[in-house]
C-alpha positions in Angstrom: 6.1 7.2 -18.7 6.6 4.2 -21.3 5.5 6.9 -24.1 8.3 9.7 -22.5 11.1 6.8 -22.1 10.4 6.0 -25.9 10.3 9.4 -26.9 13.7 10.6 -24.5 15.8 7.7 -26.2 16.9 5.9 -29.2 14.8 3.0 -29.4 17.6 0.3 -30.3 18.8 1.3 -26.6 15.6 0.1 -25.0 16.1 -3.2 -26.8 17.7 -6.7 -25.6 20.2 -8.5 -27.1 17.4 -10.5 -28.9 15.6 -6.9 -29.9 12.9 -7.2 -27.5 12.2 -4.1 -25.3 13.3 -4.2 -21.5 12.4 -2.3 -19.3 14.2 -3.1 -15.5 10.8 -3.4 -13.3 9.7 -6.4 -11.2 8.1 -8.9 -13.7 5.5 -10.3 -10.7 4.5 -6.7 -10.4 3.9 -5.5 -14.1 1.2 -8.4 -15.1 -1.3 -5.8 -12.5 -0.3 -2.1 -14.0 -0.5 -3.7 -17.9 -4.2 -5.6 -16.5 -5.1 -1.6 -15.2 -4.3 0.6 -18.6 -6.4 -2.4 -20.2 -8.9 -2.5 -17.7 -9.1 0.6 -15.6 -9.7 -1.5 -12.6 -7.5 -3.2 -9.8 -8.7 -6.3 -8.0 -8.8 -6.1 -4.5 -6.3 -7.7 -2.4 -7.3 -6.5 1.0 -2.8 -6.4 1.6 -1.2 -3.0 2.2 2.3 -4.8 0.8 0.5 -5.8 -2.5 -1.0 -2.2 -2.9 2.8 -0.8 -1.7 4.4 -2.6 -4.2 1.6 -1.8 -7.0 1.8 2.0 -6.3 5.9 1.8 -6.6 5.1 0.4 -10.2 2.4 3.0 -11.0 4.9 6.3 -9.5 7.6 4.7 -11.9 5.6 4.5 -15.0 3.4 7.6 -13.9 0.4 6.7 -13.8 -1.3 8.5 -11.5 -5.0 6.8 -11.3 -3.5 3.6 -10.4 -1.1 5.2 -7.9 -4.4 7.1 -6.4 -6.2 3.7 -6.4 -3.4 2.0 -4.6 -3.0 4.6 -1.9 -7.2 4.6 -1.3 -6.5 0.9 -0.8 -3.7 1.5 1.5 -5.6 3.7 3.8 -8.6 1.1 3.8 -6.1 -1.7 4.5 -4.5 0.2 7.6 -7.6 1.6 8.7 -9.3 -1.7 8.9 -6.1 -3.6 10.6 -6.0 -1.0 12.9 -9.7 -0.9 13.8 -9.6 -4.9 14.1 -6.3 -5.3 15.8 -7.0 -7.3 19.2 -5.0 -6.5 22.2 -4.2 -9.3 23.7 -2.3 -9.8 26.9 -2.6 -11.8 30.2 -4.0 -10.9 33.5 -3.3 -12.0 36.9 -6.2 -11.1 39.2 -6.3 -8.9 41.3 -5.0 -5.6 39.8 -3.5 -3.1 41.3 -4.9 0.4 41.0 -2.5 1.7 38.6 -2.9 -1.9 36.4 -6.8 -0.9 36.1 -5.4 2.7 35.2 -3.5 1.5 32.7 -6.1 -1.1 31.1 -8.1 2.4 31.1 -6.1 4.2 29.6 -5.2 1.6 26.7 -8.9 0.9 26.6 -9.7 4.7 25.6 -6.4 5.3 23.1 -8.0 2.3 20.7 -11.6 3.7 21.4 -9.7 7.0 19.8 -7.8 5.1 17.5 -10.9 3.5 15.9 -12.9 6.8 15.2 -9.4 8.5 13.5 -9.1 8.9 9.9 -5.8 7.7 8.4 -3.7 9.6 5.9 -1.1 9.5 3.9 2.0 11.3 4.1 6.0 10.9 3.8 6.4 8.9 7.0 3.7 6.3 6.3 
């Protein structure tokens, strides 16, 4: 993408007033995509928003083994905040029939939960 935006343009229209090149992206992003092309690795956060915000930087300047790392990453991170999520609520003994239904019931959806395998797609 840098390589096409410098190709697609006139170069003095990629420059600041001081003749530096600018390019519009988040600065506290860039420091990881530049630390990729020199490294070809990505540290690991163990946060789908750092990952989120990594991949929009890597679909912007196309590169498309850090956006595949990122979204690996993002599928670890929600599997594994899904499979650890703790249901917490209150009980006030004894329960009714239908209460115990319930509890069942939300017992065996993250019983379900836990064994799925998350993808990606638009509406993630």
């Amino acid at each position: 993408m840098l390589w096409a935006m410098v190709k697609a343009s006139n170069l003095n229209s990629l420059k600041d007033s001081e003749g530096y090149f600018f390019i519009d992206r988040d600065g506290d992003r860039f420091p990881y995509v530049l630390n990729f092309l020199r490294s070809g690795s990505l540290p690991n956060f163990g946060k789908l928003s750092k990952y989120e915000a990594i991949l929009e930087e890597a679909d912007f300047f196309g590169i498309e083994l850090l956006a595949e790392i990122c979204a690996e990453r993002m599928r670890e991170c929600y599997k594994n905040t899904k499979a650890n999520e703790v249901l917490k609520f209150r009980l006030d003994l004894p329960l009714s029939t239908k209460e115990v239904n319930q509890l069942n019931n939300i017992a065996s959806e993250l019983v379900n939960l836990s064994s799925q395998t998350f993808t990606l797609d638009e509406d993630f």
